[in-house]
Legacy VTK file of the C-alpha trace (Angstrom):
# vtk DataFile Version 3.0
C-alpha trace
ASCII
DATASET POLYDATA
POINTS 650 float
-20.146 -4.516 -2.309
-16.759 -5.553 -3.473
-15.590 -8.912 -2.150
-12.155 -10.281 -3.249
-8.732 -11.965 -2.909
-5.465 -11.100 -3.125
-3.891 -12.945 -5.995
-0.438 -13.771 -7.247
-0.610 -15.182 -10.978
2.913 -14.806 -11.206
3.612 -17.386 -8.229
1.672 -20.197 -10.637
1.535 -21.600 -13.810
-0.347 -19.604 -16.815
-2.532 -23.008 -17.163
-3.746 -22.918 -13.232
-5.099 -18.902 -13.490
-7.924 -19.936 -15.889
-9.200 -22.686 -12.897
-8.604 -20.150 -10.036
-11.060 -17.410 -11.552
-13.501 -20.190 -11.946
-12.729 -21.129 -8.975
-12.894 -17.305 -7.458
-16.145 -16.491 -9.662
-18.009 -19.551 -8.081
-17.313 -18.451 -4.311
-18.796 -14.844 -5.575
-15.443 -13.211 -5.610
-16.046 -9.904 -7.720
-12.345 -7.804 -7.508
-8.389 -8.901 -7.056
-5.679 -7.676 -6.063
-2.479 -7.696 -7.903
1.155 -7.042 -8.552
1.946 -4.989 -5.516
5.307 -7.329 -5.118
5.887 -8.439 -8.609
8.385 -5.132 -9.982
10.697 -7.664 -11.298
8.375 -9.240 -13.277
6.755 -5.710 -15.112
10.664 -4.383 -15.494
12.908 -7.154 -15.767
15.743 -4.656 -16.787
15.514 -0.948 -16.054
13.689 0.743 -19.188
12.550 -2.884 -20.303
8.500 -2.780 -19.488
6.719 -6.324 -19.869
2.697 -6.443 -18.805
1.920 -8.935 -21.365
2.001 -11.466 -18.265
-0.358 -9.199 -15.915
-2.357 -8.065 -19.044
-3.122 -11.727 -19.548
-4.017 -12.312 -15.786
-6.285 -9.299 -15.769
-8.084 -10.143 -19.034
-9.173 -13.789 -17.340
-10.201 -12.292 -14.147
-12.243 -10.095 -16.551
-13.882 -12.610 -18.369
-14.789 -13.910 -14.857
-16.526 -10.833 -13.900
-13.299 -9.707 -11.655
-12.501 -6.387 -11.291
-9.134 -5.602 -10.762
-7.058 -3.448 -8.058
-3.214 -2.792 -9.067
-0.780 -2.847 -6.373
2.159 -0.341 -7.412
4.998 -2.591 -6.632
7.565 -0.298 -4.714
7.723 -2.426 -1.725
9.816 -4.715 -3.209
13.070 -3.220 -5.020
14.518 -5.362 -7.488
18.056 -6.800 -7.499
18.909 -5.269 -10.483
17.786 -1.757 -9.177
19.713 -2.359 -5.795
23.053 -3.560 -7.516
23.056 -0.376 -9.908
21.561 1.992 -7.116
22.907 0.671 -3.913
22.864 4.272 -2.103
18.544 3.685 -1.981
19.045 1.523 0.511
18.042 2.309 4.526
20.644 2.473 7.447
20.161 2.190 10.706
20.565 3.903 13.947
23.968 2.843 13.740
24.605 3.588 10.499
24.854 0.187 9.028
23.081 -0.398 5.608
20.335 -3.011 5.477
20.339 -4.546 2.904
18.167 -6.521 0.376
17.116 -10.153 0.933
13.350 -9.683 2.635
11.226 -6.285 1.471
11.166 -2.837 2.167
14.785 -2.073 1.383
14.747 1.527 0.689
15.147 5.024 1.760
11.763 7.260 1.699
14.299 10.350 0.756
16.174 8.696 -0.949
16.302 11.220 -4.491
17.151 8.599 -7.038
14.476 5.980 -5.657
11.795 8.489 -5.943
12.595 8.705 -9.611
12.750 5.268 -10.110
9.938 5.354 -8.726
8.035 8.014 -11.123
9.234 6.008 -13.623
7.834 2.705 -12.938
4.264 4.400 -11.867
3.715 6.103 -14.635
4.646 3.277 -16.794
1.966 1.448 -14.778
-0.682 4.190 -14.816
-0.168 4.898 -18.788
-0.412 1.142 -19.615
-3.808 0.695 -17.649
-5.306 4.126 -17.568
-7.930 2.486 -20.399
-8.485 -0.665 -19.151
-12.108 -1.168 -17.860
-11.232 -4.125 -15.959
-8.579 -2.129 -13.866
-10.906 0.080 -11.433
-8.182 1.451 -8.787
-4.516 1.374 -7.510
-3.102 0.474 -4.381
0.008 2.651 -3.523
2.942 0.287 -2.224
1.965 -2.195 0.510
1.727 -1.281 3.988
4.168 1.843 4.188
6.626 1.815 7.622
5.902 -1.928 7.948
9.069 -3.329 10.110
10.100 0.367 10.921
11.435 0.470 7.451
10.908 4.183 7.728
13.024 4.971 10.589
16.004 5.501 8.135
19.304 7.096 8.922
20.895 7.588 5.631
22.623 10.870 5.116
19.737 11.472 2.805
17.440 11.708 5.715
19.784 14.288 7.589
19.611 16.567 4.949
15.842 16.042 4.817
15.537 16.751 8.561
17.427 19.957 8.534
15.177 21.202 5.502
11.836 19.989 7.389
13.045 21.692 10.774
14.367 24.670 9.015
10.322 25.211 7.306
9.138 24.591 10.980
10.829 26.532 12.846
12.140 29.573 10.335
14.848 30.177 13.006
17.842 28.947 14.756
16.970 31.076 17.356
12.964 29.783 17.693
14.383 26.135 16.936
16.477 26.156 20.272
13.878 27.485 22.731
11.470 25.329 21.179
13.388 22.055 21.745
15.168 23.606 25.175
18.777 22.583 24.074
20.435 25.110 26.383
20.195 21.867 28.217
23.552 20.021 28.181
24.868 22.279 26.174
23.208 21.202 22.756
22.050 24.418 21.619
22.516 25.014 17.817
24.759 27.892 16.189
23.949 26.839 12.502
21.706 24.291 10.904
24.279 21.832 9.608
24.772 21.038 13.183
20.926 19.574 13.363
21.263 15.958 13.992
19.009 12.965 13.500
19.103 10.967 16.528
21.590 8.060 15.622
22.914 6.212 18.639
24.548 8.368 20.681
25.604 7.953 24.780
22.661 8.164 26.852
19.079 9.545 25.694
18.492 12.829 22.754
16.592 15.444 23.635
12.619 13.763 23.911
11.866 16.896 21.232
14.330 16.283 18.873
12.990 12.887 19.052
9.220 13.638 18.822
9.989 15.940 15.619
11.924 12.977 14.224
9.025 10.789 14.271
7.355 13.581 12.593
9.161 14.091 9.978
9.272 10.794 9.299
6.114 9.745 9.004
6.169 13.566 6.720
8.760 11.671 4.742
6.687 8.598 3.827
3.490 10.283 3.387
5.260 12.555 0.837
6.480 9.451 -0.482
2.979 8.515 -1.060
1.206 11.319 -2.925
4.515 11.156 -5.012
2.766 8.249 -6.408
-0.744 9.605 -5.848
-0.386 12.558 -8.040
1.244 10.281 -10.507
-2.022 8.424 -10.636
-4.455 11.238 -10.387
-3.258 13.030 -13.616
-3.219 9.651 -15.434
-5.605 7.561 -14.252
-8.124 10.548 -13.119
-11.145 7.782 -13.049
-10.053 5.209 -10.762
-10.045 5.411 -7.289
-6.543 5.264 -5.383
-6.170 3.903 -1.573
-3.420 2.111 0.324
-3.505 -0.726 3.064
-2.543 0.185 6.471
-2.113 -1.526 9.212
-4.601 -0.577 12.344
-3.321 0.054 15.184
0.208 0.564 13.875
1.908 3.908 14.915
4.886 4.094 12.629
2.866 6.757 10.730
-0.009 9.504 11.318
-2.748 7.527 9.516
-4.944 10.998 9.594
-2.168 12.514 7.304
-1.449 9.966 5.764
-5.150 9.284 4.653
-5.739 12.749 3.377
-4.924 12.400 -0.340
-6.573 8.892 -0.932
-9.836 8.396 -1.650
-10.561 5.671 0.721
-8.456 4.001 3.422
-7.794 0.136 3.112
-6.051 -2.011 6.038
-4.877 -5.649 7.074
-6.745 -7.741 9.464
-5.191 -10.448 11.303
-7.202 -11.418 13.624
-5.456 -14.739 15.132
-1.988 -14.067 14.258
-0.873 -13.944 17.580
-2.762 -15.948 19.378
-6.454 -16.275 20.357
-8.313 -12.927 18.448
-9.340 -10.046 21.099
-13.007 -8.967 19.582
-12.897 -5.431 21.253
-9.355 -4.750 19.611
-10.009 -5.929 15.999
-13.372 -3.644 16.433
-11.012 -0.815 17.461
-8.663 -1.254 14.881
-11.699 -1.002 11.967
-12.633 2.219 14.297
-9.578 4.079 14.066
-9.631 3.281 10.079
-13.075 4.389 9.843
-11.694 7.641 12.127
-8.694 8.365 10.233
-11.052 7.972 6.624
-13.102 10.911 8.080
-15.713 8.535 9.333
-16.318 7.252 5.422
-16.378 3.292 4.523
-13.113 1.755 4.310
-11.731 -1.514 2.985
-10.293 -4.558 4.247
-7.554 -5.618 2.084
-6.100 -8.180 3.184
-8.664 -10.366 5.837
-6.785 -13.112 7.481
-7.970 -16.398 5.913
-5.321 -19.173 7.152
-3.178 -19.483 9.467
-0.224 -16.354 9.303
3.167 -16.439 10.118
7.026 -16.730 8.568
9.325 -19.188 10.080
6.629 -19.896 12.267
2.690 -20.213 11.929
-0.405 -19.577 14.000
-4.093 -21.482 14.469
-5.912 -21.477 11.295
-8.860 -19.425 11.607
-11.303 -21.951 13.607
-14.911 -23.356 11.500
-16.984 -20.009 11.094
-14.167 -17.448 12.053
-13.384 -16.198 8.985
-17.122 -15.611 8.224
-17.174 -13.606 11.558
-14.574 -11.180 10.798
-16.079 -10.522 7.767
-18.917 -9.287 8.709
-17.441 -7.741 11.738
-15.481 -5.638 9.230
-18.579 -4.695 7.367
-20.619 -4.008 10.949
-17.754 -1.590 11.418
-18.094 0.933 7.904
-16.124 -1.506 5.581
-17.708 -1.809 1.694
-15.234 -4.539 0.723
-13.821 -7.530 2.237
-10.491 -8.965 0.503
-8.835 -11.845 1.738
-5.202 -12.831 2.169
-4.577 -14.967 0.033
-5.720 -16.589 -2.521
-3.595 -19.666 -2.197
-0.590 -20.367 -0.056
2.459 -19.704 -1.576
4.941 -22.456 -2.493
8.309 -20.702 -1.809
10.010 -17.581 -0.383
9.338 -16.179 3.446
5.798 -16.387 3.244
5.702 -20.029 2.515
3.441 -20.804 5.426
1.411 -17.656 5.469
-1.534 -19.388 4.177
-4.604 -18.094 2.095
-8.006 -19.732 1.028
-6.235 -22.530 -0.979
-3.188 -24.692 0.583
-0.195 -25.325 -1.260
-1.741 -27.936 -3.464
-4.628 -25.809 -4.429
-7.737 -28.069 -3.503
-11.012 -26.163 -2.068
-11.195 -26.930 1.320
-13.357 -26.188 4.440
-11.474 -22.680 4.230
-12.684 -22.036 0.593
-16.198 -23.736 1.488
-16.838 -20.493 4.088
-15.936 -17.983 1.794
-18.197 -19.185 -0.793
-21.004 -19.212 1.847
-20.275 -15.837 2.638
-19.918 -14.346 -1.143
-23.305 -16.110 -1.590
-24.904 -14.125 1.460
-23.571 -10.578 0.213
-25.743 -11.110 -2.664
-28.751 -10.443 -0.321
-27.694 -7.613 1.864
-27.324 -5.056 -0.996
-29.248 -2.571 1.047
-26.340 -1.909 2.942
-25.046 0.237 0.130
-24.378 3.573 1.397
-24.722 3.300 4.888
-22.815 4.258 7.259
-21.689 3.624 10.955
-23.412 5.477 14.079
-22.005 6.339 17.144
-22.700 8.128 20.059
-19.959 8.100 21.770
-16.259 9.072 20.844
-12.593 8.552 22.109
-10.084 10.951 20.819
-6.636 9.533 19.649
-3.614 11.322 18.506
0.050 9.917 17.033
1.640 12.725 18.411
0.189 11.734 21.835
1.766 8.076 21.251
4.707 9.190 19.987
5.566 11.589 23.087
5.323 9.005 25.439
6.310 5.726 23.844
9.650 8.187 24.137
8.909 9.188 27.849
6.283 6.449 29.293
6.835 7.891 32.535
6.535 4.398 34.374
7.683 0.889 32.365
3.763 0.009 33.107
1.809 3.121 31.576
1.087 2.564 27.836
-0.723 5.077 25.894
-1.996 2.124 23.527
-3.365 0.256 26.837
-5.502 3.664 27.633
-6.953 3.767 25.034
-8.431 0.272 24.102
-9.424 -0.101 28.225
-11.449 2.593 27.925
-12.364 1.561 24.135
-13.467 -2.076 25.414
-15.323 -0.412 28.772
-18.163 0.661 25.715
-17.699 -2.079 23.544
-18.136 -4.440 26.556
-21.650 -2.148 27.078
-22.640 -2.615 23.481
-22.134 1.028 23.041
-20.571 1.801 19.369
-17.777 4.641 19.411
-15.896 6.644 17.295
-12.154 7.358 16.704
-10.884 10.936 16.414
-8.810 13.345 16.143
-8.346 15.960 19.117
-9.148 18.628 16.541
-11.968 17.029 15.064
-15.473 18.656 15.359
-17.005 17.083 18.763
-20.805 18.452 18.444
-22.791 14.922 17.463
-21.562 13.197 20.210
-23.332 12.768 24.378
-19.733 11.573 25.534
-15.948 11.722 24.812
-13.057 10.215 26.443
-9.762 11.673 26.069
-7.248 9.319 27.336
-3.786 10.787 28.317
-3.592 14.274 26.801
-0.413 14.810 27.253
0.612 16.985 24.995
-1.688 19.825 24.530
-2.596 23.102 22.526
-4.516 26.129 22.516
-6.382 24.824 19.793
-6.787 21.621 21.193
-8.573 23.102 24.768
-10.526 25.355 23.214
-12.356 22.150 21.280
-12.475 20.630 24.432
-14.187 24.046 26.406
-16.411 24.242 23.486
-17.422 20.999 23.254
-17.911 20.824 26.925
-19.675 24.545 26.989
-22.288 23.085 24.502
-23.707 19.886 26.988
-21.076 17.314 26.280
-20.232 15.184 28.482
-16.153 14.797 28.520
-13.609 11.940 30.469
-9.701 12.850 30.440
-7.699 10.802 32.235
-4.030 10.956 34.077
-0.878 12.514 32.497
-2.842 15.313 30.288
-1.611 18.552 29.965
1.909 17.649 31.006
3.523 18.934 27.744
3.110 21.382 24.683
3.307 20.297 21.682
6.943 20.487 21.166
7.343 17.606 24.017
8.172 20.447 26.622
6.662 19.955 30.344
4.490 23.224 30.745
5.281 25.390 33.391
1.856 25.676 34.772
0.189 23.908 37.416
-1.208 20.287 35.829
-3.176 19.739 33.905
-1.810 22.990 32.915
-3.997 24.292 29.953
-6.868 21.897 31.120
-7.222 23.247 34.853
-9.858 25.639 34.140
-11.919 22.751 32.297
-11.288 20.056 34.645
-11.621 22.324 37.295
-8.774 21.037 39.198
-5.017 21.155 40.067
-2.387 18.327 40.222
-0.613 18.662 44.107
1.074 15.321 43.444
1.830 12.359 40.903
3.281 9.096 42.191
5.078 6.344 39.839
4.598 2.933 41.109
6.904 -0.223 41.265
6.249 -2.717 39.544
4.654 -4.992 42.091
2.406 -2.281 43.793
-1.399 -1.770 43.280
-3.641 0.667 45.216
-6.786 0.998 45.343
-9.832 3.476 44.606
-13.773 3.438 45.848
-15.920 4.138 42.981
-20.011 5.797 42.384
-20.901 1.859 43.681
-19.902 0.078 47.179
-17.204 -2.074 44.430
-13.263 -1.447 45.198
-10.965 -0.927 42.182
-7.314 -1.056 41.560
-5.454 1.140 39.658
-1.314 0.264 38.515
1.830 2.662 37.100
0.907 6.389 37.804
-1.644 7.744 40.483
-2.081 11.375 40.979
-3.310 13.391 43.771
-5.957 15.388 42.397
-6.721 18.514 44.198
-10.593 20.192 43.540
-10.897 23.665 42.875
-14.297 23.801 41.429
-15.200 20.114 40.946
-16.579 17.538 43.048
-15.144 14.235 44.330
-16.808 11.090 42.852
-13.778 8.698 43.578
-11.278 8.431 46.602
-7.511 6.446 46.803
-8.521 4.149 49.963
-4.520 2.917 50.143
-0.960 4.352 48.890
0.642 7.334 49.418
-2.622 9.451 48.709
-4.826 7.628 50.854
-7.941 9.524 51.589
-7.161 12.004 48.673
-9.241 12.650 45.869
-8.755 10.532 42.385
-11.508 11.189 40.290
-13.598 14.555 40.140
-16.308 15.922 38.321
-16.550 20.036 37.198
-19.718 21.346 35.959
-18.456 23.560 32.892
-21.169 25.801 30.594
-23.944 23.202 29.941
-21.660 20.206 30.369
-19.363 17.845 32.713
-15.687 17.091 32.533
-14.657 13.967 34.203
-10.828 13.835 35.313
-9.490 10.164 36.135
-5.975 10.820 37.975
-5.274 7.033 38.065
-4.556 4.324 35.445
-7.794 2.428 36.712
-8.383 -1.502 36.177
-11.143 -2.096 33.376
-13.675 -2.472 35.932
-13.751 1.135 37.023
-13.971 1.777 33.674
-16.811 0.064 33.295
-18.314 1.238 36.175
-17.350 4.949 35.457
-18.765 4.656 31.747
-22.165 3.130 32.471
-23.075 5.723 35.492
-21.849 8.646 32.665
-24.011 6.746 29.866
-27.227 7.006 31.683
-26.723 10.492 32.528
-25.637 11.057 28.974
-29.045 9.493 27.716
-26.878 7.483 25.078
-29.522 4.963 23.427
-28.606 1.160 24.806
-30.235 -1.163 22.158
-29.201 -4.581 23.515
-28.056 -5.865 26.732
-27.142 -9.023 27.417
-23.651 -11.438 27.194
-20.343 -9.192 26.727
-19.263 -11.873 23.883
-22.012 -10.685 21.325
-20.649 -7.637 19.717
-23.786 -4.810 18.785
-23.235 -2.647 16.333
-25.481 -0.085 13.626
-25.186 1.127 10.306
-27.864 3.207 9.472
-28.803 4.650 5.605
-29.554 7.619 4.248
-33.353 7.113 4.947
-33.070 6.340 8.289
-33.151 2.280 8.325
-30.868 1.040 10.804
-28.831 -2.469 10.729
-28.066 -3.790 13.888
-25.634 -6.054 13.541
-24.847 -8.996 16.275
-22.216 -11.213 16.199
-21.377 -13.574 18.540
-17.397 -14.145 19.325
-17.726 -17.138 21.945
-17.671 -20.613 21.455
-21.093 -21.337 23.203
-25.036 -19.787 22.728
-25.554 -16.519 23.609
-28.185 -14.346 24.409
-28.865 -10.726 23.661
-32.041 -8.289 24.115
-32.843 -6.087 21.508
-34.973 -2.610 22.560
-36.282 -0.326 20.799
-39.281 2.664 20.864
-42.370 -0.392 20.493
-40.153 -3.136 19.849
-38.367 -5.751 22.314
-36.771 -8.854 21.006
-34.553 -11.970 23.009
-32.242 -13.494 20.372
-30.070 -16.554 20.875
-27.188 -16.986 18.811
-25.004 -19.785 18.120
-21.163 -20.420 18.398
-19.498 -17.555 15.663
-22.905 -16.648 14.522
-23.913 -13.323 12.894
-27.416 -11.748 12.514
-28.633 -8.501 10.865
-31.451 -7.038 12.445
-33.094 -4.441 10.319
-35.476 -1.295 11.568
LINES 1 651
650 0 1 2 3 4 5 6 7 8 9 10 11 12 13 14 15 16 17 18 19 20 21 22 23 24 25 26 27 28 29 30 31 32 33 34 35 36 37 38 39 40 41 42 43 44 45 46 47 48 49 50 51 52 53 54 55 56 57 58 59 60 61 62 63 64 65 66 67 68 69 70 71 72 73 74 75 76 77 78 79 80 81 82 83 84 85 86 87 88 89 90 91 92 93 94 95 96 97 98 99 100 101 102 103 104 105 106 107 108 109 110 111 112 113 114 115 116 117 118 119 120 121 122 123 124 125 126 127 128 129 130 131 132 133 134 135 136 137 138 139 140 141 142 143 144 145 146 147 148 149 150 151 152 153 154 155 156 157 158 159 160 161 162 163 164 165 166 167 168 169 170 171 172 173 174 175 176 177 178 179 180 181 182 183 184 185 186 187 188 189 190 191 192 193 194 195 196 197 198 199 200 201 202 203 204 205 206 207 208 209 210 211 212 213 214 215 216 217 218 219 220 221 222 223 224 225 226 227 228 229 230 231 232 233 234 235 236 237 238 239 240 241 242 243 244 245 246 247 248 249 250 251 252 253 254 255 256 257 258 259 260 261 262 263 264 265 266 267 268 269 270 271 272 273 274 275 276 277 278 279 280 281 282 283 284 285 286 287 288 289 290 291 292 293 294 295 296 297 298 299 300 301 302 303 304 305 306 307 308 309 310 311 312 313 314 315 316 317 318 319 320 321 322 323 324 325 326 327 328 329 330 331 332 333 334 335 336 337 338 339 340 341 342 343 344 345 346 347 348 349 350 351 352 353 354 355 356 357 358 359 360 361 362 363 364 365 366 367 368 369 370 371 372 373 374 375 376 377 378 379 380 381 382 383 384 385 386 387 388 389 390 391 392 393 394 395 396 397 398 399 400 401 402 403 404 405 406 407 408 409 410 411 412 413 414 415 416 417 418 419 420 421 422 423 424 425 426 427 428 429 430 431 432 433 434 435 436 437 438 439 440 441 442 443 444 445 446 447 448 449 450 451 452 453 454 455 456 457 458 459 460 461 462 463 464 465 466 467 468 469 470 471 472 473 474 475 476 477 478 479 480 481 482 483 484 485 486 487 488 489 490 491 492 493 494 495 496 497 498 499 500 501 502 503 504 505 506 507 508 509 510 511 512 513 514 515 516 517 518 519 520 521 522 523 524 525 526 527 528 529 530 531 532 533 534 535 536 537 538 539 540 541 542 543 544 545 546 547 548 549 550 551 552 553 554 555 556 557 558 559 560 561 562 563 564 565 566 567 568 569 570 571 572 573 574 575 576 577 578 579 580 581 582 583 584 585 586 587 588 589 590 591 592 593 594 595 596 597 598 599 600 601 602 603 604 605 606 607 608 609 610 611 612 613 614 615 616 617 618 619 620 621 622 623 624 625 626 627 628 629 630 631 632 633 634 635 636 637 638 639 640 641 642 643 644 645 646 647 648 649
């Protein structure tokens, strides 16, 4: 297992990198990360290439037994590139440029970036394709961070119009598709297309939706640019980038398709007291959008983050924790951010494993622990994560209605990590996925919020469904196609059939209102935003509205479809119906519960290729906690203490 830092010899003195990979070697650091900001310092003119510095840097961490990971450093223009190529730079919705000063100042479209680009890659890639101590590339760092991809430029007109144009082949198929015979917006040739800068009003929630696309097409072209840079050079060393979990700026599943692994940033505390049950579903979705393959951390939180101004350090034991919780989740490496806290420029107080002084602390003292422990769980090589269960999760989905929310309460994001932390409060692991994804291993999905929907996409869904699975969709599904165009048919529209119901009625709450719903059990639930009258056609009732303007009415059904069950939720329910709803459909699904016991020890498995599973348990509260561990002939009580972690092996 790779366990590392993210370092930054050109922040310090050439005499202080020899006693930071002691330093690093002695905590059982094995890999860094470099350069991924530091363009000025490889071309300090354009043409002018000097790696003698990062050569240097490299060849230390070698002699340390450090591996090395190269950052390519497009993130971070260069004045001199920005004064002699000032049209690279982004505008905004209003058009204004934004300029340089902080990071991220460029246009993905932008033609004669790209080819600065190219040239400062390749450069890279040709001076390190031999070096053994050089064992992968990172592309960039953390592509769409701040929005930076929602340019504006003139550049990115012409770019839309091309990407539509491919699309859509017609004018003709382009205007029914988006509806523009609505307020007159309909298009007579395709120099009239339009990106949606500010404009009176609200564009056309398709226009906007293909945007977003094409975007996130724009940046992930923007990638393999670089990828297939590397790949012909460097054909031997593995290529990844960090995202950013839960982050929706991009489609992560496209995005991850031409990497070899998927990397991401973990912050667990830097806003605020750390949510267990979302970090876990942020490594889930990377392990989903990596095609259910090991991932890496890149940058673990190991000091207090922030700019002008800083969170909690990470508490005794805490950055231990999230280690391993990364690792519990499908991650082979664990780098932290950073290796010592940088003395000047915006990230002055975004502190690493070393203050500003560079004296081993309590913070370095923990990750030494740690590095020594990973020497004696090497049999976790080559496992890999098991689930059960699944929850489906889609940008497109996000995208539609972070555009249309349909009530300032309902939150597509909120759907999915309620239902998300109903399991992990249940100790059941999940899965992330994609709607299209192959459904067959797993006893239950949940489909929050389908609301946008496909052939393609029911037909998994029937099939899946057909076949014995158990299936949960809840309120606003089926509303739309996939152009963001409300279907004619009666909601859930495509789903009906599978759900076995119809949609008489959908209510948007105020603010201040809450009804209520009866669930399987004599408990009474509340649900908030949206509430639909669900009418049965071929399923049964398992949940009625006992207040609001559907009082009496049906809110939750069950249909019998094939060999399986669909569940419909018409309501956005409090997290105790969830819980409720999910434990009833877990026994039925005869999904194996290994542990029971306090909600603040997380459970999870890896299992190898032989069949030995690792149960890991890790305990996020500040007190002892107990968990029961069961098994076929094998029953086990185990107390843990504050931030403790165990591996239990069978």
């Amino acid at each position: 297992m790779y366990y590392g830092v993210d370092y930054y010899p050109e922040h310090w003195p050439e005499e202080r990198w020899e006693i930071d990979a002691s330093l690093m070697e002695s905590a059982g650091i094995n890999v860094a990360r470099l350069a991924e900001f530091a363009w000025v310092k490889l071309e300090p003119k354009e043409g002018q290439y000097d790696f003698s510095w990062l050569d240097k840097a490299i060849e230390i961490l070698g002699r340390h037994n450090i591996k090395t990971v190269l950052g390519t450093p497009t993130a971070s223009p260069p004045m001199w590139l920005v004064r002699k190529y000032p049209q690279i730079l982004p505008r905004d919705r209003d058009g204004h440029v934004m300029g340089p000063g902080g990071r991220r100042h460029y246009c993905y479209n932008s033609p004669e970036y790209r080819e600065l680009t190219r040239k400062i890659v390749s450069a890279m890639a040709e001076h390190y394709k031999d070096n053994p101590n050089v064992i992968g590339w990172q592309i960039d760092n953390e592509l769409g961070c701040h929005e930076s991809n929602r340019c504006y430029c003139d550049n990115c007109l012409i770019k839309f119009r091309e990407w539509v144009k491919r699309k859509y082949g017609t004018l003709e198929n382009l205007n029914r598709s988006w509806g523009t015979i609505f307020w007159s917006q309909t298009y007579t040739d395709w120099d009239e297309v339009i990106i949606p800068r500010r404009t009176v009003g609200a564009h056309n929630p398709s226009l906007l939706l293909d945007f977003l696309r094409f975007i996130s097409d724009s940046t992930i072209e923007y990638q393999n640019l670089q990828v297939e840079i590397l790949r012909k050079i460097c054909p031997d060393k593995f290529i990844t980038h960090n995202l950013m979990g839960l982050f929706g700026g991009l489609d992560y599943y496209k995005l991850a398709e031409s990497l070899d692994f998927v990397s991401w940033d973990n912050y667990p505390r830097f806003r605020g007291n750390p949510d267990p049950a979302r970090i876990a579903l942020s490594h889930d979705v990377m392990r989903g959008v990596n095609r259910g393959r090991p991932f890496w951390v890149m940058e673990e939180q190991s000091g207090s983050a922030g700019w002008e101004i800083f969170g909690p350090h990470p508490l005794p034991g805490e950055i231990r924790l999230w280690s391993y919780q990364g690792i519990a989740h499908g991650a082979d490496a664990i780098v932290y951010f950073r290796w010592r806290t940088c003395r000047y420029g915006t990230e002055q107080y975004w502190h690493g494993i070393l203050d500003h002084d560079g004296v081993p602390r309590r913070r370095y003292e923990e990750v030494k622990r740690m590095g020594e422990e990973l020497k004696g769980i090497t049999e976790l090589e080559g496992s890999v994560y098991k689930a059960e269960t699944a929850i489906i999760y889609s940008y497109d989905i996000r995208w539609a209605i972070e555009i249309q929310p349909n009530n300032p309460a309902f939150d597509y994001m909120e759907q999915i990590q309620k239902y998300y932390t109903g399991l992990f409060n249940q100790h059941v692991p999940v899965d992330i996925v994609h709607p299209l994804s192959d459904l067959s291993k797993y006893k239950l999905v949940v489909a929050p919020s389908l609301y946008l929907m496909t052939p393609e996409i029911r037909e998994n869904l029937e099939n899946y469904v057909r076949n014995g699975g158990t299936l949960v969709v809840t309120l606003r599904s089926g509303v739309k196609d996939w152009n963001n165009v409300v279907t004619d048919k009666t909601l859930p529209g495509e789903l009906s059939d599978l759900l076995g119901i119809e949609i008489e009625e959908y209510y948007s709450m105020p603010q201040e209102e809450k009804y209520h719903i009866k669930g399987i059990g004599p408990e009474r639930f509340t649900c908030k935003a949206i509430c639909e009258f669900v009418n049965p056609k071929s399923a049964e009732v398992i949940a009625l509205y006992e207040d609001g303007p559907f009082a009496g009415k049906p809110a939750v059904t069950l249909n019998r479809f094939g060999s399986g069950e669909a569940i419909y939720v018409g309501a956005d329910v409090d997290l105790g119906y969830v819980e409720s709803l999910l434990f009833w459909l877990i026994t039925r699904s005869k999904i194996e519960i290994i542990a029971m016991g306090s909600r603040d020890v997380e459970v999870t498995v890896r299992e190898s290729n032989i069949g030995t599973k690792f149960i890991f348990l890790l305990n996020h509260s500040d007190r002892s906690e107990t968990i029961k561990l069961s098994f076929p002939g094998y029953i086990e009580e185990i107390t843990l203490e504050p931030k403790e972690v165990r591996i239990v092996k069978r």
